[in-house]
C-alpha atoms as one frame of an Amber mdcrd trajectory, in Angstrom:
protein
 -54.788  38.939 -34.091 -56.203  41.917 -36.104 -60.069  41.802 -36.709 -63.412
  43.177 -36.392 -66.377  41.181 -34.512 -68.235  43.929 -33.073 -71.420  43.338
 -35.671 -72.017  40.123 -33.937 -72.220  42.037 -30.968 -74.973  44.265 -32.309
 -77.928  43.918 -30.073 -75.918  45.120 -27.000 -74.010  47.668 -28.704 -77.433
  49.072 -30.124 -78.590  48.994 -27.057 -76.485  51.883 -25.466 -74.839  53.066
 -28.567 -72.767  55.729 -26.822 -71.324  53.134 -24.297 -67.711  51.841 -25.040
 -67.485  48.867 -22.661 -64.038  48.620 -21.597 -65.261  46.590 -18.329 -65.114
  43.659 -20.484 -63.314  41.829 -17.375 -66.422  42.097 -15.540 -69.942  42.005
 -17.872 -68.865  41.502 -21.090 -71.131  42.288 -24.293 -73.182  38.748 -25.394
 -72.668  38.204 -29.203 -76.023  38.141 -30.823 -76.397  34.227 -30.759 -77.232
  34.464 -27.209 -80.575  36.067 -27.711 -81.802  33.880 -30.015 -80.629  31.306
 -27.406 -82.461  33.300 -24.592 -85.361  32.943 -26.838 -85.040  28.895 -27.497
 -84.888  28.218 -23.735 -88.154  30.581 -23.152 -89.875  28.604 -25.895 -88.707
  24.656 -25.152 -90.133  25.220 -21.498 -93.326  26.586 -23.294 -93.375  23.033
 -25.642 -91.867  20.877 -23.022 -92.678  21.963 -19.141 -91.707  19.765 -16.961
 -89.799  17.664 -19.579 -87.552  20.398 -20.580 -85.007  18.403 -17.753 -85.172
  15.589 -20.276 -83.976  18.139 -22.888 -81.454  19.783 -20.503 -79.592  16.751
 -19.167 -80.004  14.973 -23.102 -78.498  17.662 -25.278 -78.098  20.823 -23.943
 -75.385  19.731 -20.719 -73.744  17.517 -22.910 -73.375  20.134 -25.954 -71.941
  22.776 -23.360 -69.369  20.380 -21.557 -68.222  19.446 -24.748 -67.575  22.693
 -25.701 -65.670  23.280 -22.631 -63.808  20.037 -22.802 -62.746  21.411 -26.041
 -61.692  24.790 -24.830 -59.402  23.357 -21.753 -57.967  20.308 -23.565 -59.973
  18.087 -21.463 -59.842  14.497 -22.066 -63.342  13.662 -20.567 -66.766  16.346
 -21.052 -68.194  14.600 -18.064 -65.648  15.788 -15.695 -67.310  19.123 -15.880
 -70.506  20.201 -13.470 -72.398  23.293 -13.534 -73.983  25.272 -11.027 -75.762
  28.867 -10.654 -72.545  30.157  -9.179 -69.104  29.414  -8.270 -69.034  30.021
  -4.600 -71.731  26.656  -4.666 -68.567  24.848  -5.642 -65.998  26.756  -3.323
 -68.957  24.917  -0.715 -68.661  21.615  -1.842 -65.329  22.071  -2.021 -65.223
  22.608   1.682 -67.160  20.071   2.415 -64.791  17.384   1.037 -62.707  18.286
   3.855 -61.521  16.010   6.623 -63.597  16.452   9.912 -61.112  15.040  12.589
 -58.621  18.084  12.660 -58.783  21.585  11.309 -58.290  21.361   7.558 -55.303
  23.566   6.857 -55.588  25.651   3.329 -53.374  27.596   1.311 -54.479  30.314
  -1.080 -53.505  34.057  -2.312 -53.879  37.820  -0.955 -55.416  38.331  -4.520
 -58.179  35.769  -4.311 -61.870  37.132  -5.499 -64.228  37.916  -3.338 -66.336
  34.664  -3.224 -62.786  32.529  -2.219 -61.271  35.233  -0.054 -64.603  36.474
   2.112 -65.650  32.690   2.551 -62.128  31.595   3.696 -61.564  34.676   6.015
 -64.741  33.824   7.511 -64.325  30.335   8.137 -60.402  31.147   9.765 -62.429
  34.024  11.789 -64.257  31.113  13.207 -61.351  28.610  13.925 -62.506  25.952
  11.497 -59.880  26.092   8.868 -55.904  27.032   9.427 -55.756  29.632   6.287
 -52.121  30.128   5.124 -52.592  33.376   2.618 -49.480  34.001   0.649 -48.998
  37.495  -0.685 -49.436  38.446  -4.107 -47.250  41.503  -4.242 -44.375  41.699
  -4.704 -45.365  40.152  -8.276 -41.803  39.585  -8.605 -41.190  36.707  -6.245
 -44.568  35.723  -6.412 -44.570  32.464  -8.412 -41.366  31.599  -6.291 -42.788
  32.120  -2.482 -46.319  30.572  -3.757 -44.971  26.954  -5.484 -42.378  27.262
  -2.106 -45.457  27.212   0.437 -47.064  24.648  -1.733 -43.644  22.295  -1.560
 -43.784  22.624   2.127 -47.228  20.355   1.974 -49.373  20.357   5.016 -52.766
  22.057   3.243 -55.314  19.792   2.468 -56.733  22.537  -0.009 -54.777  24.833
  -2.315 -56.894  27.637  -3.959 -55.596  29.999  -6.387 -56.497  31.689  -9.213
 -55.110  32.102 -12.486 -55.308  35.390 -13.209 -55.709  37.356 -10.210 -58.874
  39.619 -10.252 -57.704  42.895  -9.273 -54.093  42.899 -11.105 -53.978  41.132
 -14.526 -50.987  38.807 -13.046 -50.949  35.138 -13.234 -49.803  32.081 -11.080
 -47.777  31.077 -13.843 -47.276  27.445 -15.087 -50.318  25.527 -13.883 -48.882
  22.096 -14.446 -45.528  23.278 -12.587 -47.743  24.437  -9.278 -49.903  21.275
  -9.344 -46.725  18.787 -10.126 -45.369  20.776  -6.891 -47.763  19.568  -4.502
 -46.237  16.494  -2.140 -49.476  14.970  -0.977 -51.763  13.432  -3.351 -54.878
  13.561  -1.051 -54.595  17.335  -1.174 -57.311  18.975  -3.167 -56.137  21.251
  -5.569 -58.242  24.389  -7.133 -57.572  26.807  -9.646 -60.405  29.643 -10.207
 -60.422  30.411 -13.741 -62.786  32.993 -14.219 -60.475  35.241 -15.182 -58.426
  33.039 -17.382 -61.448  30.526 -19.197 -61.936  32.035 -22.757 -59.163  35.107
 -22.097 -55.729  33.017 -21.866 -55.102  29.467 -23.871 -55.563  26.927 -21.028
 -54.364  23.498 -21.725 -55.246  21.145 -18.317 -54.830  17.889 -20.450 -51.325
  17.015 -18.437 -53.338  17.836 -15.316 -56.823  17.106 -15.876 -56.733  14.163
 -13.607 -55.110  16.089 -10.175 -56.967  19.508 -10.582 -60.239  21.163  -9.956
 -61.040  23.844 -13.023 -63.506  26.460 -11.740 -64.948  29.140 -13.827 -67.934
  30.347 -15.615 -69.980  32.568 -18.346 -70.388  35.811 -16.646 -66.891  37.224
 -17.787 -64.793  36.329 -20.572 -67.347  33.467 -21.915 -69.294  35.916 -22.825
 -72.861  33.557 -21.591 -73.644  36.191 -18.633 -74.435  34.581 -15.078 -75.886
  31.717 -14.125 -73.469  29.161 -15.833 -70.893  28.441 -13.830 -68.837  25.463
 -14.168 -65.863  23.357 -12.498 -63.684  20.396 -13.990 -63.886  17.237 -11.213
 -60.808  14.936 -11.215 -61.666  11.490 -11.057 -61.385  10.038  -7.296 -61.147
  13.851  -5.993 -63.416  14.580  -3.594 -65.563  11.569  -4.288 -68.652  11.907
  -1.996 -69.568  16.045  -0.844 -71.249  16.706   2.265 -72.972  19.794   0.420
 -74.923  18.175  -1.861 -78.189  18.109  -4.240 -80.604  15.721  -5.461 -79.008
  16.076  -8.667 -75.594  14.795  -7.370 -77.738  11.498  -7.237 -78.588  11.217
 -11.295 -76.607   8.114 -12.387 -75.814   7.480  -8.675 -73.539   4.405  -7.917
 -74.428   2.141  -5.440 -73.876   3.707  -2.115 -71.062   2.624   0.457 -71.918
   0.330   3.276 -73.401   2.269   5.992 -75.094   4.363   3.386 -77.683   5.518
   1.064 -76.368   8.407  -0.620 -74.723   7.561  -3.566 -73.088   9.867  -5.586
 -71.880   9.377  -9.817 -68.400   9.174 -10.138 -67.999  11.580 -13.263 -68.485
  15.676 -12.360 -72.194  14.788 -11.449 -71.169  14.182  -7.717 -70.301  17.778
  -7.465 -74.183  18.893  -8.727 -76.790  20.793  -6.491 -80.177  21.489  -7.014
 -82.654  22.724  -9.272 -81.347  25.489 -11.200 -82.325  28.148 -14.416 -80.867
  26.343 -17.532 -80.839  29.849 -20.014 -77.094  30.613 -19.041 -76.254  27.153
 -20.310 -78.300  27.827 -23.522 -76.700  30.750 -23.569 -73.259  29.426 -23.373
 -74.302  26.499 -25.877 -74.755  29.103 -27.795 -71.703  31.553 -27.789 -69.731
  28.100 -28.071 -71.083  27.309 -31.177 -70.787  30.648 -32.318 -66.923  30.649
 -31.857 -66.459  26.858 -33.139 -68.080  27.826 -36.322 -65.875  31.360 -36.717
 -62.811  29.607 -36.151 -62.135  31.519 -32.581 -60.598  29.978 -29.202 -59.193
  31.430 -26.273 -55.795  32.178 -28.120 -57.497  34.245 -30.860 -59.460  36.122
 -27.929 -55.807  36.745 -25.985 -54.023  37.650 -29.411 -57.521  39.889 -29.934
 -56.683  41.568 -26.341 -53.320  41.881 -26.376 -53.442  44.110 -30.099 -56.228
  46.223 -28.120 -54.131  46.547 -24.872 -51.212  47.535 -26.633 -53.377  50.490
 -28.860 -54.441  51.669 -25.852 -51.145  52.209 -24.254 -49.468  53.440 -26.831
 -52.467  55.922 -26.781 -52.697  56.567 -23.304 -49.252  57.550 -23.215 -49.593
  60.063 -25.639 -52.700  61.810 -23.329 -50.016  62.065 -20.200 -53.272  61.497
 -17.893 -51.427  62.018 -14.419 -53.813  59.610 -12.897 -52.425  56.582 -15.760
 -49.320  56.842 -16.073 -47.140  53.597 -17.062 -45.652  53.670 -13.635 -48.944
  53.400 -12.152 -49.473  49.734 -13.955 -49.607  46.685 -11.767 -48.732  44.543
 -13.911 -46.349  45.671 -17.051 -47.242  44.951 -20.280 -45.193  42.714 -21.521
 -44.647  38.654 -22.878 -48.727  37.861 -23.292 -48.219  34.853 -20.890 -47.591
  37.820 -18.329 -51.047  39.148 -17.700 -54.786  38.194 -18.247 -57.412  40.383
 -21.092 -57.182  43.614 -18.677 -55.109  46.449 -17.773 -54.742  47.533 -13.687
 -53.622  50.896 -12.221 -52.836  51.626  -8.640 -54.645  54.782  -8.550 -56.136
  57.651  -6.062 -59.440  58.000  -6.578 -59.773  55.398  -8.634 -63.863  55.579
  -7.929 -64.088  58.944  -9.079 -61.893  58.680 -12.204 -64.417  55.749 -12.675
 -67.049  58.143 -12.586 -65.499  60.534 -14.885 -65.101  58.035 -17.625 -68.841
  56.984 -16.976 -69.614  60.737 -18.066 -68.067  60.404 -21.380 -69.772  56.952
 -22.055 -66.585  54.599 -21.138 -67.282  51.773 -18.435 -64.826  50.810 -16.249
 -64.828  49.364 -12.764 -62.347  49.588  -9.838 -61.648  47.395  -6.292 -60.590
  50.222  -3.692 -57.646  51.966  -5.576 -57.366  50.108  -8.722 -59.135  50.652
 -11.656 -59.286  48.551 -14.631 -59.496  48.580 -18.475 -60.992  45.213 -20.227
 -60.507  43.963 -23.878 -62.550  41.555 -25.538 -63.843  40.578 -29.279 -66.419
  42.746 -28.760 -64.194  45.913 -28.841 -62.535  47.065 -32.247 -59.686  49.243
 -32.747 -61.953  51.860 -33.923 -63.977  51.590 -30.211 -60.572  52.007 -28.381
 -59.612  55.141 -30.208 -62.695  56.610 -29.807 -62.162  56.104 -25.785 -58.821
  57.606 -25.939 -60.615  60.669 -28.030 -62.925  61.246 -25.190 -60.580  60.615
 -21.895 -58.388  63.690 -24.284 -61.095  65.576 -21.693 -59.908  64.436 -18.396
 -57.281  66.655 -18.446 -59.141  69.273 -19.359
């Protein structure tokens, strides 16, 4: 998809003019709707106070999950919670576990940081069996991970979509979740890096899997809006839980008087700052009423990725050469909205493209290049203008 959207973009761009933000995997650029939204939840707290919840739970959760619900192909907008964060759901998550053995789970090498520090932790201690399959070779990796899933035993599988520090996927979601012999295991995919950068269709699966992702990255609604999809009878009653996970309670079980909603409600904390969600209300909106989804945004990318390629080849960097790729460019279903590069000294050539005004970010030695609407083709040939002085 060929297009320009950077002058709804124009407040951050303005902002640091000589910035060309090809970290758009991490913090991407808000469109312009979002400060106006910024602005609307600053002023209904003024009108409203303590009756802004009124306002939050009324219109504004409702308007986002629908939104969402419309994004993934889900059947039912009340599947979906929110939270600040989505390590608050990898918790709840955990605490839907069984209690009278050691839960066994299985996940990836390539996990984010929230997942993979949390799980390591947890195995460090003894209370979880943690069965990590490796995500390179990328060649076999789709093969050895639905294998360890047919073998069954985990009451948790976590993996992510696109994995973080690579670009690669898991591959067929519905084929990895239709592979899993036990129907009491839990199954999560983390979609942060997926949600609003790859077309995601969980209709065929909405009622097995839990969706996690949130506004920070692709979504373009910055942090504090995290979300995850709840399938019905999953994970029913959390031991981690907030006095919001009571609104619209059921009647409790005997032996009990915490009762929890059966809808995405049951997987809600505490008291939390609604701007992201105006925010994401918001950027929603903004790409409802411009005719943009997730496949635009990946069609967007992919055009962008493939400019800067063709350009980067051109500049023979010795530090980026194709070779140096994780994951090839190649059938858009292949990769997420970035570009990764096994590197040496991928922190300094960070720094070096800081110095000419291009953001990037790197995880030990890989460093990464994001696309997003808020990049042009104009923005990436002026990047591949100034990197012309790395190898000066």
């Amino acid at each position: 998809m060929r297009g320009d959207w950077t002058a709804h973009f124009s407040r951050f761009r303005s902002a640091a003019p000589e910035r060309i933000n090809l970290a758009a995997h991490s913090h991407h650029d808000w469109p312009d709707v979002s400060f106006a939204a910024q602005e609307l939840a600053w002023t209904d707290a003024a009108h409203l106070a303590g009756h802004k919840w009124s306002l939050v739970f009324g219109e504004l959760i409702p308007a986002v999950q629908a939104g969402i619900a419309r994004e993934l192909r889900l059947p039912d907008p009340s599947s979906i919670a929110f939270a600040p964060n989505t390590h608050e759901f990898l918790r709840r998550l955990l605490s839907c576990l069984p209690t009278d053995r050691t839960p066994r789970i299985l996940t990836t090498s390539a996990e984010f940081h929230t997942a993979r520090r949390q799980l390591a932790r947890l195995a460090e201690e003894g209370l979880i069996q943690l069965d990590e399959i490796a995500a390179e070779p990328f060649a076999t990796f789709h093969e050895r991970l639905r294998t360890a899933i047919i073998a069954g035993g985990h009451d948790l599988i976590y993996v992510s979509q696109v994995l973080f520090n690579s670009g690669a996927t898991s591959g067929d979601l519905a084929a990895l979740a239709g592979a899993v012999p036990s129907e009491a295991t839990l199954v999560a995919i983390d979609g942060y890096h997926g949600y609003l950068a790859l077309p995601t269709d969980l209709s065929a699966i909405a009622d097995r899997v839990f969706y996690i992702a949130g506004g920070y990255k692709y979504a373009m609604a910055g942090e504090g809006c995290c979300f995850m999809h709840c399938p019905p009878g999953y994970g029913p009653r959390p031991r981690d839980t907030g006095w919001f996970a009571a609104f619209g309670a059921l009647a409790a079980p005997p032996g009990s008087s915490i009762g929890y909603s059966a809808d995405g409600g049951r997987f809600l904390g505490a008291t939390f700052d609604p701007c992201g969600l105006y925010r994401m209300r918001a950027v929603l909106a903004w790409l409802q009423a411009n005719g943009l989804d997730a496949r635009h945004v990946h069609e967007h990318a992919i055009c962008l990725m493939r400019q800067f390629l063709s350009g980067l080849d051109a500049l023979t960097i010795p530090w980026l050469s194709p070779a140096q790729l994780i994951t090839p460019f190649g059938p858009p279903s292949a990769h997420g909205n970035f570009l990764a590069f096994h590197t040496e000294g991928a922190g300094a050539l960070e720094a070096a493209l800081a110095k000419h005004g291009i953001a990037t970010d790197h995880r030990g030695d890989v460093l990464r290049f994001g696309f997003g609407l808020a990049l042009s083709e104009g923005d990436v040939a002026e990047a591949l203008g100034r990197m012309k002085a790395l190898n000066a």
